[in-house]
PDB file of N, CA, C and O in Angstrom:
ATOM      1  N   UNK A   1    -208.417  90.267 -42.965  1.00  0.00           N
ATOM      2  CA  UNK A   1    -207.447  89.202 -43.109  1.00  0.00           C
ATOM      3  C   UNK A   1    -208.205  87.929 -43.425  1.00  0.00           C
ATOM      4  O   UNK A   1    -209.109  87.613 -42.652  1.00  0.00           O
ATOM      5  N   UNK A   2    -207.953  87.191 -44.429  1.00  0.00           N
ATOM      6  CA  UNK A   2    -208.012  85.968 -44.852  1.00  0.00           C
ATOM      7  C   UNK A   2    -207.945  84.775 -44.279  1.00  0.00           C
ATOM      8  O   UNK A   2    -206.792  84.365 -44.416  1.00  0.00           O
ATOM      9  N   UNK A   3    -208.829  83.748 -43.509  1.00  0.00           N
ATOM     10  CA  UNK A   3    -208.149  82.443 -42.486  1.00  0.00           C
ATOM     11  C   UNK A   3    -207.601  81.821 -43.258  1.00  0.00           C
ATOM     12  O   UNK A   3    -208.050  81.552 -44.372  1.00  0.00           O
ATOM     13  N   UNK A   4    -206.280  81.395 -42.714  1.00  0.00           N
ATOM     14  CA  UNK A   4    -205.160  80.344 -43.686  1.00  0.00           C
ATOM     15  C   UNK A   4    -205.678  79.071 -42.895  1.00  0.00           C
ATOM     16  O   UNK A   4    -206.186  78.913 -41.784  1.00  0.00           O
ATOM     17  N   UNK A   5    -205.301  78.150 -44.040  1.00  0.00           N
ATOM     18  CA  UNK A   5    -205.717  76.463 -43.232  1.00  0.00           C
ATOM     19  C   UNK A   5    -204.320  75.763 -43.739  1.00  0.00           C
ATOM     20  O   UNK A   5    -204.375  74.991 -44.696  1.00  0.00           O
ATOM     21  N   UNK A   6    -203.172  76.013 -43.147  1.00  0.00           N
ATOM     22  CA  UNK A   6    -202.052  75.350 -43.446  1.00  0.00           C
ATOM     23  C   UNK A   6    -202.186  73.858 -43.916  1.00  0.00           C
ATOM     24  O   UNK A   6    -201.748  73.442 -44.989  1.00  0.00           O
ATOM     25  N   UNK A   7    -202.566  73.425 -43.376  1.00  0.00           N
ATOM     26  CA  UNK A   7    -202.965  72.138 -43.369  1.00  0.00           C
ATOM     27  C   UNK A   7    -204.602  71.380 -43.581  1.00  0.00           C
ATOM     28  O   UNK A   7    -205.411  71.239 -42.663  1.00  0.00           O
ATOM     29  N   UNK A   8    -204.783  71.026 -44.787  1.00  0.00           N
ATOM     30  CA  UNK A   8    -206.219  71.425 -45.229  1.00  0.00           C
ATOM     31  C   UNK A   8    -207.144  69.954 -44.600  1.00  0.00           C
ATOM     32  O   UNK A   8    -206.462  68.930 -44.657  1.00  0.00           O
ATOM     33  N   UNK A   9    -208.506  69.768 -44.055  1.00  0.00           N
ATOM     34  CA  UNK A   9    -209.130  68.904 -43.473  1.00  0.00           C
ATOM     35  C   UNK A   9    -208.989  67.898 -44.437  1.00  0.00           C
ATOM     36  O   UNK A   9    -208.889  68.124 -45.642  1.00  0.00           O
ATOM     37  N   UNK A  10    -208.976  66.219 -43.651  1.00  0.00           N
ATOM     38  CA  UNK A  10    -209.231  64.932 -44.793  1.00  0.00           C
ATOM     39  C   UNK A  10    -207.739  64.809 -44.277  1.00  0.00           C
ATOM     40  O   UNK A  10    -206.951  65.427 -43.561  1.00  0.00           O
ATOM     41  N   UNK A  11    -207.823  63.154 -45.387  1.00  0.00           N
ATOM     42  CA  UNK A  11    -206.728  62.406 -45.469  1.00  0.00           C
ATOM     43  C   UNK A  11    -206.150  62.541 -47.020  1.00  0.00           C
ATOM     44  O   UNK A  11    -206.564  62.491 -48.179  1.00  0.00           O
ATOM     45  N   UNK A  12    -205.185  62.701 -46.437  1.00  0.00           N
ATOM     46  CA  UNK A  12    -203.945  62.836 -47.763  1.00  0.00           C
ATOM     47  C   UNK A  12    -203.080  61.731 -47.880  1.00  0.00           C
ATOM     48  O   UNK A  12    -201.899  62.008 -47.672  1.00  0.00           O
ATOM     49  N   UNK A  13    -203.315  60.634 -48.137  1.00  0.00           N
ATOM     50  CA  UNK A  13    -201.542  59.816 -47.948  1.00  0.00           C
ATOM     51  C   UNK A  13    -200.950  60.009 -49.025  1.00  0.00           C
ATOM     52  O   UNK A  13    -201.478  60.730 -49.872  1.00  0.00           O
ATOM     53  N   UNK A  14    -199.559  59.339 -49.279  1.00  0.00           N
ATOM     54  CA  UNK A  14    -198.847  59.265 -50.341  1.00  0.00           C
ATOM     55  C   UNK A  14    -199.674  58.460 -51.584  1.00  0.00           C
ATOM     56  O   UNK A  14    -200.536  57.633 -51.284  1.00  0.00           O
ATOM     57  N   UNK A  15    -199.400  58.717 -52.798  1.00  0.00           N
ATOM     58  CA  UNK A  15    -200.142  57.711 -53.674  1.00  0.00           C
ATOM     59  C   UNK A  15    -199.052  56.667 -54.020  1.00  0.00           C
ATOM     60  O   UNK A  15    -197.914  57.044 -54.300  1.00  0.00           O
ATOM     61  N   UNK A  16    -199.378  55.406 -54.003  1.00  0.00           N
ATOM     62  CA  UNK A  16    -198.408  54.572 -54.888  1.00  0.00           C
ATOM     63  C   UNK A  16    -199.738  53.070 -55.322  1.00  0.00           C
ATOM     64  O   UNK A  16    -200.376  52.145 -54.819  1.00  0.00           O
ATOM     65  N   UNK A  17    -199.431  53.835 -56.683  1.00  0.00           N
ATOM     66  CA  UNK A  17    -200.953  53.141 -57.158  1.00  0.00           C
ATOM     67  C   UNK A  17    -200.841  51.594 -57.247  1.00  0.00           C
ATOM     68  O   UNK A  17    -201.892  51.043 -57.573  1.00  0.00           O
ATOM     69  N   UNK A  18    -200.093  51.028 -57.090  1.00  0.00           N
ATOM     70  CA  UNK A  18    -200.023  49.211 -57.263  1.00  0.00           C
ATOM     71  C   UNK A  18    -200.233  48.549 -55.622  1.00  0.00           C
ATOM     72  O   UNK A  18    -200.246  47.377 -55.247  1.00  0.00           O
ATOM     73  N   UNK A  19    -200.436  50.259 -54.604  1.00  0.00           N
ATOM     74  CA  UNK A  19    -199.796  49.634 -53.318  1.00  0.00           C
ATOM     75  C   UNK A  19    -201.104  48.828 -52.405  1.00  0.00           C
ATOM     76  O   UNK A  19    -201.041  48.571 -51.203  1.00  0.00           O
ATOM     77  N   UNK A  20    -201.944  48.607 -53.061  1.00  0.00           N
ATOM     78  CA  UNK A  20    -202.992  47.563 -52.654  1.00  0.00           C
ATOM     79  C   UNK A  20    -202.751  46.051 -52.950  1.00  0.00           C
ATOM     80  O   UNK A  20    -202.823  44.987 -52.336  1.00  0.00           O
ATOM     81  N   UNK A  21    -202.517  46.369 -53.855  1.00  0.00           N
ATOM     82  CA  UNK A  21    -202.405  44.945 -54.583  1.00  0.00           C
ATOM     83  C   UNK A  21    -200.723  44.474 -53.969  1.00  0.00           C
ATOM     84  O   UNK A  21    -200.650  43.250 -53.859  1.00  0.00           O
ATOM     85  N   UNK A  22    -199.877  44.946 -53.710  1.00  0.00           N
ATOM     86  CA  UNK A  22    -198.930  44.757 -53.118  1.00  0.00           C
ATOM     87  C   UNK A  22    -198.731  44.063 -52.035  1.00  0.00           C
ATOM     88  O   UNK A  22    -197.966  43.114 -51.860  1.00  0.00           O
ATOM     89  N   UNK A  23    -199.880  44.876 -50.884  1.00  0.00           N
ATOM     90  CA  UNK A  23    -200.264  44.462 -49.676  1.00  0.00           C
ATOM     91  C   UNK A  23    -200.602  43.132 -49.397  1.00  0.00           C
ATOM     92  O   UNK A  23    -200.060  42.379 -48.587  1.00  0.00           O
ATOM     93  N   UNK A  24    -201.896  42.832 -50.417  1.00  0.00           N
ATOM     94  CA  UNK A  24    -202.288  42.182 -50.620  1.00  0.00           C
ATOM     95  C   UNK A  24    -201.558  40.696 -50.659  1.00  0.00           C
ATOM     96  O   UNK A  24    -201.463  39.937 -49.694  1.00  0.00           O
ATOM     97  N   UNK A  25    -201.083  40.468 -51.948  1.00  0.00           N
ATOM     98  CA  UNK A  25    -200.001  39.579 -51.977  1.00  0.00           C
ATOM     99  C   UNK A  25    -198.712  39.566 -50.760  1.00  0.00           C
ATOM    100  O   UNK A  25    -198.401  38.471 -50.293  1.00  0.00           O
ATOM    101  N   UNK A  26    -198.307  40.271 -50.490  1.00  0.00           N
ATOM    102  CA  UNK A  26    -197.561  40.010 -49.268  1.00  0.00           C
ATOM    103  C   UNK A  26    -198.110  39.492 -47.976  1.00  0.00           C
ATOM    104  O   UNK A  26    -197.466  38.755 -47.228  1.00  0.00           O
ATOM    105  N   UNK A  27    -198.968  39.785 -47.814  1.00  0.00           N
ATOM    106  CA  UNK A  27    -200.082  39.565 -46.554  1.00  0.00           C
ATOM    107  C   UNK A  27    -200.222  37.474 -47.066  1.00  0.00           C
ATOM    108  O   UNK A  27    -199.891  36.477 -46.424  1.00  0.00           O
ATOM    109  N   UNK A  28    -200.676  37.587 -48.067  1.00  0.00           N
ATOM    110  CA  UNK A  28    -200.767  36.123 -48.403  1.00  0.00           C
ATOM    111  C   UNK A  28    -199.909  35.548 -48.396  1.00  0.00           C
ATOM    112  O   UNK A  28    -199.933  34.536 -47.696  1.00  0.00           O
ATOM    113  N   UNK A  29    -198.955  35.796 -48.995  1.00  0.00           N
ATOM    114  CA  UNK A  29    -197.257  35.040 -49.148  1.00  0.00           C
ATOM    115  C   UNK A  29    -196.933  34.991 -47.896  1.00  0.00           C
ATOM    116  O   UNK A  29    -196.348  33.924 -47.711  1.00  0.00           O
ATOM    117  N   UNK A  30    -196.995  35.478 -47.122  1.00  0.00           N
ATOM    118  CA  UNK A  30    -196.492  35.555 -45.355  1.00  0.00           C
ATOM    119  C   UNK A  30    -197.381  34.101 -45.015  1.00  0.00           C
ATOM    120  O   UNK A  30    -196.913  32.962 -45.003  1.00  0.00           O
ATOM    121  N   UNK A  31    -198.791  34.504 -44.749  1.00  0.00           N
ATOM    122  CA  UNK A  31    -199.804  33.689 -44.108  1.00  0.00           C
ATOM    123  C   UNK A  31    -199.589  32.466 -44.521  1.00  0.00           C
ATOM    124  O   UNK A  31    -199.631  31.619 -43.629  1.00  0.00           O
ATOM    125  N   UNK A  32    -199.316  32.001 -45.855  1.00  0.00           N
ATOM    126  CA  UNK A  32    -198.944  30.517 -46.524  1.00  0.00           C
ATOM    127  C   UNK A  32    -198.067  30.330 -45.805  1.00  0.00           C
ATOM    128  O   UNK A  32    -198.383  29.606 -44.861  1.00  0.00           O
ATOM    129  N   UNK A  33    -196.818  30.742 -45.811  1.00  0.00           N
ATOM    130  CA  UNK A  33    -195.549  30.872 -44.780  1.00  0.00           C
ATOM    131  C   UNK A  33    -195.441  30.121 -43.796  1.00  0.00           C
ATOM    132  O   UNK A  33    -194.745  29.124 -43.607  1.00  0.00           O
ATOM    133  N   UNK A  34    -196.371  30.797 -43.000  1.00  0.00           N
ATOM    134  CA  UNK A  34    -196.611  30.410 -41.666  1.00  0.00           C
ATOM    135  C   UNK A  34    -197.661  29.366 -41.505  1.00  0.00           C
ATOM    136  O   UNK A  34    -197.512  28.607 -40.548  1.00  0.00           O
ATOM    137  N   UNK A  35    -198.280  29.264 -41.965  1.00  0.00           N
ATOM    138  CA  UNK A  35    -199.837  28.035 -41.763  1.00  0.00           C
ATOM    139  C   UNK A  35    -199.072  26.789 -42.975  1.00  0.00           C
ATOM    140  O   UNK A  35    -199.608  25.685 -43.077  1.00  0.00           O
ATOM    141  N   UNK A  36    -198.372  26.979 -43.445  1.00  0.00           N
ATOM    142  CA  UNK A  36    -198.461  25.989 -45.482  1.00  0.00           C
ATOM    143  C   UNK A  36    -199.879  26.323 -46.188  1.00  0.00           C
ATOM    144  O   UNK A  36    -200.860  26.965 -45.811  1.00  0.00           O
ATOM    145  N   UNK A  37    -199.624  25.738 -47.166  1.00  0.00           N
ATOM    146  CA  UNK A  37    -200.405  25.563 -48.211  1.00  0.00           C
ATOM    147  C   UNK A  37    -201.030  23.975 -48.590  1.00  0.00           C
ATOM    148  O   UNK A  37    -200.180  23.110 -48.801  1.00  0.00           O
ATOM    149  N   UNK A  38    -202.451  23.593 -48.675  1.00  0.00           N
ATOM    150  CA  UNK A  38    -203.513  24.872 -48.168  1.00  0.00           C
ATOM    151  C   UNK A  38    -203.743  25.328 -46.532  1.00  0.00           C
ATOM    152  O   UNK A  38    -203.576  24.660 -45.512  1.00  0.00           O
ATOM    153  N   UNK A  39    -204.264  26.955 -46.735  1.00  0.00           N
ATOM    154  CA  UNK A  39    -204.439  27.290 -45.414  1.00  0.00           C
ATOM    155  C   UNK A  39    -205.799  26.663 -45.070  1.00  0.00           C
ATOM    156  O   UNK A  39    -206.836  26.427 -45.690  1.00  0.00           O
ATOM    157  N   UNK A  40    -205.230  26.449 -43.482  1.00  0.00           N
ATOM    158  CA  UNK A  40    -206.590  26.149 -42.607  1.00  0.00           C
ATOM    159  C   UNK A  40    -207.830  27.421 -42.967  1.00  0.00           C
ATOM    160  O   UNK A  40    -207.901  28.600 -43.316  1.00  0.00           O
ATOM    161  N   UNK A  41    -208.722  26.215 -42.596  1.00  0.00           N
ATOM    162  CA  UNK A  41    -210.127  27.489 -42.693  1.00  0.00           C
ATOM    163  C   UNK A  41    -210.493  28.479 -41.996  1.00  0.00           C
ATOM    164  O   UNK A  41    -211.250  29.357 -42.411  1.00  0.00           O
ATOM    165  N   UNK A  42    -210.016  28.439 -40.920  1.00  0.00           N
ATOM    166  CA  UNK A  42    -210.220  29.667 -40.109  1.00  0.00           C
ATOM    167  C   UNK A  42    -209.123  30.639 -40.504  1.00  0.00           C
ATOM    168  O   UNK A  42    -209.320  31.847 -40.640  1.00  0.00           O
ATOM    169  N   UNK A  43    -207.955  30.036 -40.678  1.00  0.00           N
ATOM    170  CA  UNK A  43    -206.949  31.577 -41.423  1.00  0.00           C
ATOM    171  C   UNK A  43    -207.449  31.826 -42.537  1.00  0.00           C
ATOM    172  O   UNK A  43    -207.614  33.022 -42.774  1.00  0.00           O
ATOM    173  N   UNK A  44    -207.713  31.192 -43.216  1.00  0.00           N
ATOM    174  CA  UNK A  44    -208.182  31.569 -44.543  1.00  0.00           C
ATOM    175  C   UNK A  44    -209.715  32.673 -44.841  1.00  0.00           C
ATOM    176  O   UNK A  44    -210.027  33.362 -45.812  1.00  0.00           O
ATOM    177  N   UNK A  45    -210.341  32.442 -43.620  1.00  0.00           N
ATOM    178  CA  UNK A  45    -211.786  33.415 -43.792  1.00  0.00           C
ATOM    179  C   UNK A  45    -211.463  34.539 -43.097  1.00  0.00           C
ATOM    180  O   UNK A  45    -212.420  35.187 -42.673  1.00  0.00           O
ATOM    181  N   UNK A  46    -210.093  35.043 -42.810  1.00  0.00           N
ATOM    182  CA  UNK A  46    -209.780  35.933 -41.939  1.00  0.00           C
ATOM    183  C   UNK A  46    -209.290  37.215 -42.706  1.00  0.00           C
ATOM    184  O   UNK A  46    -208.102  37.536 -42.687  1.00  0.00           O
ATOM    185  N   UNK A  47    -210.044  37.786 -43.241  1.00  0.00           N
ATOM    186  CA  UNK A  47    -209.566  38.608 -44.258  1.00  0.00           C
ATOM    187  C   UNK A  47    -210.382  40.160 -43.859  1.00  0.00           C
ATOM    188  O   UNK A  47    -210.133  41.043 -44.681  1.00  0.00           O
ATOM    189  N   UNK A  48    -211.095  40.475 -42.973  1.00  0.00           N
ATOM    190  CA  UNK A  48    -211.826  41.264 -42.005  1.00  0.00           C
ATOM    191  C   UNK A  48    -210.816  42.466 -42.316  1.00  0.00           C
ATOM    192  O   UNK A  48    -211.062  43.421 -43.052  1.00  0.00           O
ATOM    193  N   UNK A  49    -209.570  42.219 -41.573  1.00  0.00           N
ATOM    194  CA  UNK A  49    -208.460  42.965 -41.358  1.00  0.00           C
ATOM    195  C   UNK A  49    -207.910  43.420 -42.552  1.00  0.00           C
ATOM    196  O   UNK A  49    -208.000  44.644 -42.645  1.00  0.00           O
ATOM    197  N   UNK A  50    -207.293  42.800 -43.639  1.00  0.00           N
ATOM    198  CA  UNK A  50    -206.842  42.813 -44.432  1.00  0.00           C
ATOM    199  C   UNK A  50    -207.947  43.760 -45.663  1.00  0.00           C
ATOM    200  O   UNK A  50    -207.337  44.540 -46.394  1.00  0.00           O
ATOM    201  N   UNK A  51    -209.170  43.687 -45.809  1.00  0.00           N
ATOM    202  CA  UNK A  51    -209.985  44.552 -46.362  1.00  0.00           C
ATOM    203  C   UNK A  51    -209.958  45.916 -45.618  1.00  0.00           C
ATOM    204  O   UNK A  51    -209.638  46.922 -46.251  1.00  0.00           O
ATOM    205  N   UNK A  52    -210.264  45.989 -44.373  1.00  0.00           N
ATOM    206  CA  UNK A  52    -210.106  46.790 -43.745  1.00  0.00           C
ATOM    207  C   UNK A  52    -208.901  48.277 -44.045  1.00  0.00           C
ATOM    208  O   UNK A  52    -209.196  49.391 -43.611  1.00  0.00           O
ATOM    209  N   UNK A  53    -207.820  48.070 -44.689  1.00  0.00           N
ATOM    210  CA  UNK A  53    -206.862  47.822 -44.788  1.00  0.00           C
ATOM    211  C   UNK A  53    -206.441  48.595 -46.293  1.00  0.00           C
ATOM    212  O   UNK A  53    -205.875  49.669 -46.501  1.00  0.00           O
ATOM    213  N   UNK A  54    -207.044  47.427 -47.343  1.00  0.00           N
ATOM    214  CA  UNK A  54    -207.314  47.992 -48.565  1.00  0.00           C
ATOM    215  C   UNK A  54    -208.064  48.840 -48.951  1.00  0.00           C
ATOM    216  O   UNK A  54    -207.721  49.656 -49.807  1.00  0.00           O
ATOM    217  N   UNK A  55    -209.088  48.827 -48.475  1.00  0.00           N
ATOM    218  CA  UNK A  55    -210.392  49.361 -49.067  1.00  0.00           C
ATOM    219  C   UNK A  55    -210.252  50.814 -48.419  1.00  0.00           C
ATOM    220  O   UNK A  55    -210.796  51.703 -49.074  1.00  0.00           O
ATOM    221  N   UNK A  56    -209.697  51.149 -47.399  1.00  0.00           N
ATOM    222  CA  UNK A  56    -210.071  52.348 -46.613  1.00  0.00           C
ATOM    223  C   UNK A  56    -208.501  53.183 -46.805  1.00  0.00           C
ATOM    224  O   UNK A  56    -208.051  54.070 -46.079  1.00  0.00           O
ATOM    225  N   UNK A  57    -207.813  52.509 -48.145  1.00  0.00           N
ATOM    226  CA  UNK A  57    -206.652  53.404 -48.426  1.00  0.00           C
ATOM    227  C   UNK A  57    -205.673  53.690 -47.902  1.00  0.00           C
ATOM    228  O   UNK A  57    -204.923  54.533 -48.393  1.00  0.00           O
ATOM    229  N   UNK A  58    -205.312  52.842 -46.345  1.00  0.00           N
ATOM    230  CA  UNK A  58    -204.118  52.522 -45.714  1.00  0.00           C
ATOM    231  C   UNK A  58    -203.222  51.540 -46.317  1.00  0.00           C
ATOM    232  O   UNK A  58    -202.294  51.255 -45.561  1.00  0.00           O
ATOM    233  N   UNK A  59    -203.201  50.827 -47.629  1.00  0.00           N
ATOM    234  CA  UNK A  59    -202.348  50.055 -47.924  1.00  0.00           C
ATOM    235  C   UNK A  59    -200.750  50.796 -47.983  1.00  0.00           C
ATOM    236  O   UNK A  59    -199.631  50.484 -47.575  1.00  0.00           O
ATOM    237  N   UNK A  60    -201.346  51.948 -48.734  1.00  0.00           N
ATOM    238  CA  UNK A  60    -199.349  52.962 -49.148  1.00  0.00           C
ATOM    239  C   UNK A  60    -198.709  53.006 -48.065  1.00  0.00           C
ATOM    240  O   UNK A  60    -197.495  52.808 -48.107  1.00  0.00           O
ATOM    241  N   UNK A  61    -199.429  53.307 -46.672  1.00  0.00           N
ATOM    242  CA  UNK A  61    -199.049  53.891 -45.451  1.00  0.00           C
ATOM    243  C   UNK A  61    -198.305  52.191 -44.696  1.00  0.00           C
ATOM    244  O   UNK A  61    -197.281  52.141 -44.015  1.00  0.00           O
ATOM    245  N   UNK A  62    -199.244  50.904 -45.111  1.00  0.00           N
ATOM    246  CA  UNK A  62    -198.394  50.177 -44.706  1.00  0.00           C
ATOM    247  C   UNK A  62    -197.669  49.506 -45.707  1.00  0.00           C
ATOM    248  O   UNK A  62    -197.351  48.344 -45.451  1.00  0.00           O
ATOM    249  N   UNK A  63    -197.355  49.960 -46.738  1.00  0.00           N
ATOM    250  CA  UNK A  63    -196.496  49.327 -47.877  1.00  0.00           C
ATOM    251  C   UNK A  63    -195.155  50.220 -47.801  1.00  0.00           C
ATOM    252  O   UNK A  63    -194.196  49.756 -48.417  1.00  0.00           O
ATOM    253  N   UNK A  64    -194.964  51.441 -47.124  1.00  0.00           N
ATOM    254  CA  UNK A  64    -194.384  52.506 -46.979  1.00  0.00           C
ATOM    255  C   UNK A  64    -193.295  51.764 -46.224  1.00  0.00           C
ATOM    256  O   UNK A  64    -192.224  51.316 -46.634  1.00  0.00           O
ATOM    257  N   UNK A  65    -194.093  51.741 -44.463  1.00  0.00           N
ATOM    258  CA  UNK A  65    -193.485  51.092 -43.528  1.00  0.00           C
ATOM    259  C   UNK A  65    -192.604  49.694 -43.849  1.00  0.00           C
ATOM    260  O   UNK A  65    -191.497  49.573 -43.325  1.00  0.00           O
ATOM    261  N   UNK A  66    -193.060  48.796 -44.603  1.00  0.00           N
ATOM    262  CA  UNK A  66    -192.652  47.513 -45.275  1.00  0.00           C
ATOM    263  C   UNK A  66    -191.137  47.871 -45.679  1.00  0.00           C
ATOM    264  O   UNK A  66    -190.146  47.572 -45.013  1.00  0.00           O
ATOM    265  N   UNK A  67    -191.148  48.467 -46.721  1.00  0.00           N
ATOM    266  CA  UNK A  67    -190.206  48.887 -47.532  1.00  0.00           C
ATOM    267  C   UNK A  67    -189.235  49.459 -47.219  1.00  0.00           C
ATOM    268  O   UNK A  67    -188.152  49.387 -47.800  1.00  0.00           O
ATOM    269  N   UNK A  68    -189.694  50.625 -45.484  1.00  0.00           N
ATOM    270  CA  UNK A  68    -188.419  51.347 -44.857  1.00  0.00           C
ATOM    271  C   UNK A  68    -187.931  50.074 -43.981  1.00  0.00           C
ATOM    272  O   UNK A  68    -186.721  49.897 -44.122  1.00  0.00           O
ATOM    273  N   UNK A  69    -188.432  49.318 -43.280  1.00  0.00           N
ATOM    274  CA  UNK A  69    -187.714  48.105 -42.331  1.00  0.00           C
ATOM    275  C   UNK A  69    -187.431  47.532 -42.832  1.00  0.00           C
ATOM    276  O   UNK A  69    -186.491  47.031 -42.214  1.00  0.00           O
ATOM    277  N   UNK A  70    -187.592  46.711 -44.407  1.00  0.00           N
ATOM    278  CA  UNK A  70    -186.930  45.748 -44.925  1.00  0.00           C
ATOM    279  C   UNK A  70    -185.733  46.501 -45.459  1.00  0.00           C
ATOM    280  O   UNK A  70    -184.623  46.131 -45.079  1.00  0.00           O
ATOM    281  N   UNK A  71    -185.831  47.471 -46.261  1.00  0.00           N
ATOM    282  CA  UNK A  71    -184.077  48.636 -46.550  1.00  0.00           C
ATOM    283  C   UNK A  71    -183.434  48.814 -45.086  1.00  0.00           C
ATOM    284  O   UNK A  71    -182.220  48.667 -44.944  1.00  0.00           O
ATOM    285  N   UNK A  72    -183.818  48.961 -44.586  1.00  0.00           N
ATOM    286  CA  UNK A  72    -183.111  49.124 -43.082  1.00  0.00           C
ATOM    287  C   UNK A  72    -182.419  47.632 -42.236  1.00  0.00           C
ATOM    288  O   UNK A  72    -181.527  47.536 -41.393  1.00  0.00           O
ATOM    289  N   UNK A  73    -183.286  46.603 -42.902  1.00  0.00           N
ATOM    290  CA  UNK A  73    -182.647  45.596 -42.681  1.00  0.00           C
ATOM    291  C   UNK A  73    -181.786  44.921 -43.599  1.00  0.00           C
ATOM    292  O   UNK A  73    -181.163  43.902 -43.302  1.00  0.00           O
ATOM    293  N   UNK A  74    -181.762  45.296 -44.341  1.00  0.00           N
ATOM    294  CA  UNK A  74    -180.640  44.894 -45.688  1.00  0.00           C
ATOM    295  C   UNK A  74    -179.793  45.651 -45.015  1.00  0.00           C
ATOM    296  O   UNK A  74    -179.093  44.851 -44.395  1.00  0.00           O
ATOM    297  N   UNK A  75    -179.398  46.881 -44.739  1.00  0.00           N
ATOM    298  CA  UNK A  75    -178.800  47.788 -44.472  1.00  0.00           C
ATOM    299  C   UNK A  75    -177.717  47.197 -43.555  1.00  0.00           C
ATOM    300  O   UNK A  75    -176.510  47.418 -43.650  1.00  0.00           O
ATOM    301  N   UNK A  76    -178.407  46.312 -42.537  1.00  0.00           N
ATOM    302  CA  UNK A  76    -177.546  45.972 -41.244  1.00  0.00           C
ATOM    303  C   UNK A  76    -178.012  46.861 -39.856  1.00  0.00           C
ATOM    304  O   UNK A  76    -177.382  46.960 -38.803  1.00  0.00           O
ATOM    305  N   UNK A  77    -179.317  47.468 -40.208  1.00  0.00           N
ATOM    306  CA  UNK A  77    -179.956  47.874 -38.878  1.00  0.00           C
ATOM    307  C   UNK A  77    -181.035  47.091 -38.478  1.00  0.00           C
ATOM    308  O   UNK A  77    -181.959  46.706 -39.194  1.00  0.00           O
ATOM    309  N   UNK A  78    -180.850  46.862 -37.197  1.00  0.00           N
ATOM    310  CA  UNK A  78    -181.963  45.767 -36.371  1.00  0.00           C
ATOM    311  C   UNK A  78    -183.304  46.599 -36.047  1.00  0.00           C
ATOM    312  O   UNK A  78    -183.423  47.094 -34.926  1.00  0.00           O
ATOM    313  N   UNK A  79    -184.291  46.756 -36.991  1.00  0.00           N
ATOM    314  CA  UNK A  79    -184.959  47.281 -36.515  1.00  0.00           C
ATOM    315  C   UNK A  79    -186.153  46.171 -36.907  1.00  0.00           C
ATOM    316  O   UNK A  79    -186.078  44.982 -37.218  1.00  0.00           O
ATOM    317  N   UNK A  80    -187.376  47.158 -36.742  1.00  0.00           N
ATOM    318  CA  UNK A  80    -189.079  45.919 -36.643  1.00  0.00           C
ATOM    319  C   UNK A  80    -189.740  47.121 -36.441  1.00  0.00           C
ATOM    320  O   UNK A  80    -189.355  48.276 -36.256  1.00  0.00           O
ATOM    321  N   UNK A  81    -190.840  46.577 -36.520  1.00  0.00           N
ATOM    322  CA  UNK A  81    -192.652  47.038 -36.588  1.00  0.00           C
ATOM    323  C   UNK A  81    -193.270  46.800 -35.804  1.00  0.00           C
ATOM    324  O   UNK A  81    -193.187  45.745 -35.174  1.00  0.00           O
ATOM    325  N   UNK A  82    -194.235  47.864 -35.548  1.00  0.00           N
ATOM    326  CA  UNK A  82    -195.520  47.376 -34.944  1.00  0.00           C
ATOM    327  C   UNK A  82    -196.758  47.971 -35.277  1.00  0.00           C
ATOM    328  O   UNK A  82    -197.001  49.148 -35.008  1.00  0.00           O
ATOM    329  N   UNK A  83    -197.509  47.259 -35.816  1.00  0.00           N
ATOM    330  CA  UNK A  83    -198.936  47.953 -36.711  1.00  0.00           C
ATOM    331  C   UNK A  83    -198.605  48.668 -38.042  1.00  0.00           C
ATOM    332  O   UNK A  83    -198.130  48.059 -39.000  1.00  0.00           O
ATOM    333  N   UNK A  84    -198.799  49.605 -38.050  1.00  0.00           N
ATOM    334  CA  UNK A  84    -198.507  50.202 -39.237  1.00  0.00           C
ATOM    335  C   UNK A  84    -196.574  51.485 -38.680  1.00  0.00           C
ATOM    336  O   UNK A  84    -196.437  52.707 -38.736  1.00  0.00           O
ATOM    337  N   UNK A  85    -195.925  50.787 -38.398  1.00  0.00           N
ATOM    338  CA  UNK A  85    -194.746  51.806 -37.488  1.00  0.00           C
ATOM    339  C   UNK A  85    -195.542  53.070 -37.400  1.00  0.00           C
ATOM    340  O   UNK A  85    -195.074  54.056 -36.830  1.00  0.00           O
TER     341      UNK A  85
END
């Protein structure tokens, strides 16, 4: 008998190829938001997280989440986030 690996080792997320750059800009458009424009220097060198983020291919996973709570809030359901839901 043959070992099956239903589920094969590694990370798989969804692809949605613009969804870095997405992040990205939203993450900024928020932060202006909240601080104005221009941002202070300490928000502004705070980008640790936000690379973190991009670079390591979690953007879809939180561009995903984005997209189901904001439809859900158009919707008329009270819902929210925390981290990546």
């Amino acid at each position: 008998i043959e070992a099956v690996q239903p589920v094969p080792d590694g990370f798989y997320p969804p692809q949605i190829e613009s969804a870095s750059e997405e992040i990205t800009a939203l993450a900024w458009k928020r932060v202006a938001e909240i601080y104005g424009n221009p941002l202070p220097e300490v928000v502004e060198n705070r980008t640790k997280e936000l690379q973190s983020i991009t670079e390591h291919g979690f953007s879809v996973l939180y561009l995903i989440a984005h997209k189901l709570v904001n439809k859900s809030n158009q919707d008329g359901y009270v819902v929210g986030s925390r981290g990546s839901v």
